[in-house]
N, C-alpha and C positions, 0 to 999 in steps of 0.2 A: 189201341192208342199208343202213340209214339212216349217214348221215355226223352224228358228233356236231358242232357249233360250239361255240365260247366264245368269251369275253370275259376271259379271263383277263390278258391283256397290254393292256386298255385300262385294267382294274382295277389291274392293277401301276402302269400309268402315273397314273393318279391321284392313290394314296398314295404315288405317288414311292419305290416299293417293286421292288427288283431279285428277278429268279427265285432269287436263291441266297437271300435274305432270306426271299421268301414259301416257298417249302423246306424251311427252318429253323425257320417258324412252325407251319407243317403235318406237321415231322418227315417227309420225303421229302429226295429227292434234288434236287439244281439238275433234273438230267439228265432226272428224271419232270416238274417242271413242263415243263420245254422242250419232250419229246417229246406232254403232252398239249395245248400250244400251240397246235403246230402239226399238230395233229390227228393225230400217227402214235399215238397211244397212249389209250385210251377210263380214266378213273381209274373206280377205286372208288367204289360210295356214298359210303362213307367218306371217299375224299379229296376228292369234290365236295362234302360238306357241311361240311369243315373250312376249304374254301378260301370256301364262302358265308358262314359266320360267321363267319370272321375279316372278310372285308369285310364283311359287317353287312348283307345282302342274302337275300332267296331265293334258293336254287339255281336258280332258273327266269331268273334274272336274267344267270348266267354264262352256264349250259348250255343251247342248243337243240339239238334234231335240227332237220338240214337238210331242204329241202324237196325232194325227190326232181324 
């Protein structure tokens, strides 16, 4: 099975934006962004298209699959 990647924590770092902040944006837990960080946890369409439009980006932008 493919391994997802992101960009979710270089994206926080940009807007100088904490995982409890972006959380609270996207209505989730601290605890969900942290575990889809760092890759223990794959989100929902849903929470990957909330986390792309709040930072103003394609989803393609955050999420890759990894290259086997």
């Amino acid at each position: 099975m493919s391994k997802l990647d992101n960009r979710i924590r270089v994206y926080r770092a940009e807007h100088r934006m904490s995982q409890g902040e972006l959380a609270v944006a996207i209505g989730v837990s601290r605890k969900t962004i942290s575990t889809i960080e760092v890759g223990k946890f794959v989100p929902s369409t849903v929470i990957a298209l909330k986390i792309a439009r709040l930072f103003e980006v394609p989803v393609e932008d955050i999420f890759s699959l990894a290259e086997d």
